[in-house]
N, C-alpha and C positions, 0 to 999 in steps of 0.2 A: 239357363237363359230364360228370361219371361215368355211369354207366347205375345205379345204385343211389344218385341223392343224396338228402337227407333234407330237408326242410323245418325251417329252424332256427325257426319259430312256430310247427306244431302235430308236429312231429317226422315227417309223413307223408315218404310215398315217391311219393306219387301225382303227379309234373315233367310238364309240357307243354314242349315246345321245337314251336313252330309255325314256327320258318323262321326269322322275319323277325329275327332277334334277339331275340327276347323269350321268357322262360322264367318258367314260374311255378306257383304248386301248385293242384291240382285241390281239393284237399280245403279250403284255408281260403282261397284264392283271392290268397294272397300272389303281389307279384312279385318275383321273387328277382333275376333281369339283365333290363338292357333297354338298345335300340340298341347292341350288342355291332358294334364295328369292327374289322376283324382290319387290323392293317397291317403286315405280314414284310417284307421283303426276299426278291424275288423276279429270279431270273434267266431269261438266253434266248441265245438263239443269232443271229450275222449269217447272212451267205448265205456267206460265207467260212468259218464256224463258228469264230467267236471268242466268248468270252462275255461278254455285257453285263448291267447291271444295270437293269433294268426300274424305271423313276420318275426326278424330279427333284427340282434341291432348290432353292428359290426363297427366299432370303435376304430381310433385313425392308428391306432399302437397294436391292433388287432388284424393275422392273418387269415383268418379262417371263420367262421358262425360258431357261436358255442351251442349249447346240445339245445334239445326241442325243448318245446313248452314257450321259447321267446325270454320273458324276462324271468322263467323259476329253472330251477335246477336241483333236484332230488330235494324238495318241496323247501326250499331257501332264497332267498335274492341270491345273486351276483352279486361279488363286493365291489366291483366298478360300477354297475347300475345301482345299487344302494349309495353309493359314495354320490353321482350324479341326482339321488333322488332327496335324498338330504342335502345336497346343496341348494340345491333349485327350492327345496322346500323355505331352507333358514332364509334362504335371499328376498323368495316374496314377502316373508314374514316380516324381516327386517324392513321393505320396503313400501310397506303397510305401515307398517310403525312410523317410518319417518314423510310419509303421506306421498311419496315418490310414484311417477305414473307407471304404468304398467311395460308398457316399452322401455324404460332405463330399469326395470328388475328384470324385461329379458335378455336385457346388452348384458346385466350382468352373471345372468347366467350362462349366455356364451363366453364371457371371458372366464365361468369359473371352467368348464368344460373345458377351454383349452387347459388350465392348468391343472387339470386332474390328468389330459396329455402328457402333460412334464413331467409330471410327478411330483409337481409343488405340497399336493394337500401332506404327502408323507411326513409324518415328522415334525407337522406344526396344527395347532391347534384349528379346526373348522372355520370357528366363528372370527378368527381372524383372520383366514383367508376368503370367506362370505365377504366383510366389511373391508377389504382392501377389494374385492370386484367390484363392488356396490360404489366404493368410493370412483373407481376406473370409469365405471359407466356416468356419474356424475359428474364428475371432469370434465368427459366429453361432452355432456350436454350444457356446462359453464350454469349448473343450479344451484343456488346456493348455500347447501350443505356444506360443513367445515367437518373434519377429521374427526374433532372433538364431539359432532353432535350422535357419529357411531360409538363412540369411547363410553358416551353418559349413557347410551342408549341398552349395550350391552354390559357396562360396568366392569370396564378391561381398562387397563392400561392406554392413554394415548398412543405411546411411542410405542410398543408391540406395535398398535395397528401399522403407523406409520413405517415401521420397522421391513414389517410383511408386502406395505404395500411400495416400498421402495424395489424391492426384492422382485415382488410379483412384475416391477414394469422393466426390470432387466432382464429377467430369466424369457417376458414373453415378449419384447423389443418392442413394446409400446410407445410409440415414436409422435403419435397425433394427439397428443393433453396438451390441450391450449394454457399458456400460463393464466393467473386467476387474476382477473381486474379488480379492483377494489370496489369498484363502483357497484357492484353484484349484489352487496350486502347492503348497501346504503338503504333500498325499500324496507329488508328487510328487519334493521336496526331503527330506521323510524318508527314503524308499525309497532314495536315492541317498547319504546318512548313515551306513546300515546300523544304527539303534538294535537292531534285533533284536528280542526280544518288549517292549521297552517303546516299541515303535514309535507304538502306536496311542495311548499316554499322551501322549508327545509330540505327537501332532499334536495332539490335544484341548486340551492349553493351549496349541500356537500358536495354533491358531483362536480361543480366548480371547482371544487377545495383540492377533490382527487386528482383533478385534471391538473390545475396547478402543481400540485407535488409531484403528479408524473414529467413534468417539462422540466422539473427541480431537482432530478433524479432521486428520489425521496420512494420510490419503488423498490426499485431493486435491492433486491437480499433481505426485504421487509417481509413481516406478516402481512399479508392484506387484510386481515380482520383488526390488526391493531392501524392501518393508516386507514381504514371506515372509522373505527373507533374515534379518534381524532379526528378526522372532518366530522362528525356526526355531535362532536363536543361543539366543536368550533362553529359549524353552522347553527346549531342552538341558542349558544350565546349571542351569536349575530339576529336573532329574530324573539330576542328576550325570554328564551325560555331559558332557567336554571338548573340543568341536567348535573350531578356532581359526576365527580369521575369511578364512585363506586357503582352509579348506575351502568354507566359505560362499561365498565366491567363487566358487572353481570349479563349484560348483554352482548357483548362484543367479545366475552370470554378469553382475554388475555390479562397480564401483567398493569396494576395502574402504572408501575416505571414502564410499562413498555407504551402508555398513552401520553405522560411525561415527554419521554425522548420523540415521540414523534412531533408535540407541540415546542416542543425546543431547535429542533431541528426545521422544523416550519418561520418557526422566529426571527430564524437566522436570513432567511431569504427576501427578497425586493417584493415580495407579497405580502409578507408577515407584516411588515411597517407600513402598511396602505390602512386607513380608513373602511368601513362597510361600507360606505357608497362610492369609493373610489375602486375598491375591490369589485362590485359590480357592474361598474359602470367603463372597469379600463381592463384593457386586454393587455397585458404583458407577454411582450414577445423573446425577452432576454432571457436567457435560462442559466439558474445560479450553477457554483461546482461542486459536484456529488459530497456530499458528508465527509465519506470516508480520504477523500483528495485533499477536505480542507483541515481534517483533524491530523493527516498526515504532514502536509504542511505548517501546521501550530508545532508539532510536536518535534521538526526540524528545526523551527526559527529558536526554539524555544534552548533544545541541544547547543543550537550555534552561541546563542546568548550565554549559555553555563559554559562554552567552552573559551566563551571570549573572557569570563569575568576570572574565569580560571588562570589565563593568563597576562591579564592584568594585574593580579594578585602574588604573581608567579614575580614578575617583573618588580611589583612594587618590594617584594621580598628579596630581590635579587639586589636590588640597589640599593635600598638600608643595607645590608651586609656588605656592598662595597662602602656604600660609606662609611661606616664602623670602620672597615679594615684600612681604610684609605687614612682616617684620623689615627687609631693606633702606630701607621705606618710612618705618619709625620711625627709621632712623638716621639718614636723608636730613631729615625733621625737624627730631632730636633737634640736628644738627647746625647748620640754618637756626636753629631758636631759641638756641643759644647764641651764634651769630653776631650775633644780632639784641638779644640783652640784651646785648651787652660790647658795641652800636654805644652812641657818646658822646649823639648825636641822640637815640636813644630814650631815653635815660636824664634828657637835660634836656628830652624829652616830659612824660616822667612826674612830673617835679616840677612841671611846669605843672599837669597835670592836678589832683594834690592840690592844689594852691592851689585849684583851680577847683570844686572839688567842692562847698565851701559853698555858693557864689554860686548855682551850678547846681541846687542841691538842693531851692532853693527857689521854682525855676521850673516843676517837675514837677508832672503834675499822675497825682492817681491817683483810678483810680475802684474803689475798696473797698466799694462799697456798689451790685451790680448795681441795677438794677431790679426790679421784680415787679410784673407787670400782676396777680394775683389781686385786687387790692382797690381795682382803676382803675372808673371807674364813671363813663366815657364811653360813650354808645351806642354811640360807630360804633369805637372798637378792642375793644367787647363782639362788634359782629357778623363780626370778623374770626376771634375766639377760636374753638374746636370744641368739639364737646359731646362723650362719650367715645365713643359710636357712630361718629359724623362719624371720630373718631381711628382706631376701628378699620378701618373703613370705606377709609381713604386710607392704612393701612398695610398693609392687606392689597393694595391697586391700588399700592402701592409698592415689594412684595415680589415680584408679580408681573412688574411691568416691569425689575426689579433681580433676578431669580431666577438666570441665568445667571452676572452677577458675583459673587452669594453664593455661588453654587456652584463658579465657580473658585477661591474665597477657601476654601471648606470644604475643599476638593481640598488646595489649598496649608497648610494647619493639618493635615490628617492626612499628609500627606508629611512635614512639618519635625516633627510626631512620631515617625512610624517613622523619620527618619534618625538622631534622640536618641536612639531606644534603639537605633540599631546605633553609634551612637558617631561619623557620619562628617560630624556638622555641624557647619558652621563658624558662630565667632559672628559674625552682623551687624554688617557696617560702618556706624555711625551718620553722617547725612550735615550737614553743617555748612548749618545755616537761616540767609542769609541776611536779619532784622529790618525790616521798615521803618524808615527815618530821618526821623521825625518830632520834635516837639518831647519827650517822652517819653523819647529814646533817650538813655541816659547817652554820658559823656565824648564826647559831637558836636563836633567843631572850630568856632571860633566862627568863623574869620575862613578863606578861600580858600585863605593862604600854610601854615595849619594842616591845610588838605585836602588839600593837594598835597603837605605833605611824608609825613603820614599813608599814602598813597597810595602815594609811592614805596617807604617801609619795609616795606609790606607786600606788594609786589612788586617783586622787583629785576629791572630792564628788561637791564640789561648788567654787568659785573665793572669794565669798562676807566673806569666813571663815579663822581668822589669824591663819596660824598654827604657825605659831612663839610665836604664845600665849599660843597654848597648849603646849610646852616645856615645860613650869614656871610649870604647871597642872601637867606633868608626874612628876617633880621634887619632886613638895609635896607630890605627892602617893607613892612616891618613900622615904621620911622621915616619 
């Protein structure tokens, strides 16, 4: 403490220092320090006069002090103190190299210290556990070092570091790494452009650019060095400077496809089709739908499309083949019945028939004149009749037990109209009812030998059988 210090609450000079660590003002009774602990590094001499370092140092995985001397031991480091003194050494050096202040090379050497705890360094190479601390402690302070500028720095592998340093924030539950804004890199990506005095203009509308793409969802699951990269193009161009996209690259150190899809995916949004003084001068409050929503989307409408055309094609092939088989069917007909009017049988059928038709005509009976219970005026088929409630009543308990098949019937009625208006219905085959054969039924054969041969003309059992021959046959049966 000075011999002249001042009391920062009433400005006195009036300090007590009683000993004990504790210092405080006479005059307003503040305490300025208290429990003051000095702990230097302090040395000493053996009986030999060598010099030793006075203390120990008792590690968190450690029960006990290891032997005298402090950090030597039958005249060698400690391989846990050696471990912590080569890390702490490559970390500064590393953060020297990459111009980092002194406080984020000691955060990272407190994170490497816990991980020599775990027992991380085992087993995996130093300098990638250095560069994954170094990188931890950057994170936290949101600077704008990229992964990649440890990788070039040491001349390792990207994805090792990233590998380790994935590793390194589970193993030590590293829960506070702020995600990385894009906006981070935009100074630093100017400055390295060389705009010159319209430097500061250009970062202003990239940062604009970034702000946009974040309300665009155009962040998430992106590099932020590749969506700086792209506003850092785009703002360029906007203020007439010709930056190509290999510059961008070698600055922004990613993929040109990956500056590509970021100005593609910019394209597609209610920003991209604005003007530079529209873009400046209007705030857009809508915010588009994430990339991966709308590529999802394209690539459903796109399925439904292939599956529509599939069965359009399906359909159009299904109905050439009935009409093919519909014509074939009429010819296979046309052909049976000309066969069947030039047979001699049917033709001395048929003159039977007209003979017959008189005789016949008068045995029919017809019923032309339904019934009509309205003006029956028996009790008991009166108490069968319904009143119109009873009707409604049993039609509604009939719609409901029956509601399913009217509904597949309704189904099938607006189908076979939307097929009309697309043109692709075919007309119904109407199916041939066969009549009851009752006394009613015209032209009925009177007699067996007229059933049988009936029967046979209207299906031929074989080619190899004359029926012209079984004529003579029904003749005799028939004397």
């Amino acid at each position: 403490m000075p011999a002249r210090a001042v009391c920062p609450y009433c400005k006195g000079t009036s300090i007590e220092d009683n000993g004990a660590g504790d210092i405080c003002c006479t005059t307003c009774g503040a305490v300025l320090e208290d429990s003051q602990i000095v702990a230097e590094v302090t040395f000493g001499e053996t009986t030999s006069g060598a010099a030793v370092v006075h203390g120990k140092f008792i590690g968190a995985d450690q029960s006990y002090a290891r032997g005298s001397g402090g950090f030597r031991k039958n005249g060698s480091w400690e391989s846990r103190e050696q471990t912590l003194a080569n890390g702490k050494r490559r970390i500064m050096n590393l953060a020297h190299a990459l111009k980092l202040p002194e406080f984020i090379g000691e955060a990272a050497n407190r994170w490497f210290q816990l991980a020599v705890t775990h027992n991380f360094v085992q087993g995996r190479r130093s300098q990638y556990v250095v560069a994954a601390c170094l990188y931890v402690a950057c994170r936290q302070q949101e600077t704008t070092h990229m992964l990649i500028d440890f990788a070039d720095l040491l001349q390792v592998s990207v994805f090792a570091i990233g590998a380790t340093y994935l590793k390194l924030v589970k193993v030590l539950q590293i829960k506070k790494i702020p995600l990385i804004d894009p906006s981070i890199y935009i100074q630093r990506f100017a400055v390295k452009l060389e705009f010159g005095s319209e430097t500061r203009k250009v970062m202003n509308d990239a940062v604009r650019l970034v702000q946009r793409m974040g309300k665009d969802w155009l962040h998430q699951g992106r590099r932020p060095a590749g969506v700086a990269g792209a506003c850092i193009l785009v703002a360029a161009r906007m203020n007439n400077f010709r930056r190509s996209k290999a510059e961008i690259v070698h600055v922004a150190k990613v993929a040109e496809d990956t500056i590509q899809r970021r100005l593609d995916e910019f394209k597609m949004t209610a920003a991209g089709a604005l003007t530079v003084q529209d873009f400046r001068g209007t705030n857009i409050e809508s915010e588009a739908d994430p990339p991966s929503f709308t590529k999802h989307r394209k690539r459903e409408l796109a399925e439904l499309r292939e599956r529509e055309a599939k069965l359009q094609a399906a359909d159009a092939d299904a109905e050439a083949d009935a009409e093919v088989s519909d014509d074939e069917a009429e010819k296979e007909v046309a052909q049976d019945l000309d066969a069947t009017l030039k047979d001699q049988s049917f033709q001395k059928l048929s003159e039977l028939i007209k003979a017959d038709n008189t005789s016949s005509a008068s045995n029919r009976v017809f019923n032309d004149n339904p019934e009509h219970l309205s003006d029956v005026d028996d009790d008991e088929i009166q108490s069968f009749m319904l009143s119109e409630k009873e009707v409604e009543i049993k039609s509604k308990v009939w719609m409901d037990l029956n509601e399913d098949y009217l509904k597949e019937q309704e189904m099938k009625r607006l189908k076979l109209e939307a097929d009309q208006k697309a043109g692709i219905v075919r007309a119904p085959r109407k199916r041939k009812r066969n009549k009851p054969r009752d006394s009613t039924t015209e032209n009925l054969p009177e007699t067996p030998a007229e059933s049988a041969k009936a029967m046979l003309q209207k299906k031929a059992f074989s080619k190899k059988i004359n029926y012209a021959a079984l004529d003579h046959l029904f003749n005799k049966a028939n004397k």
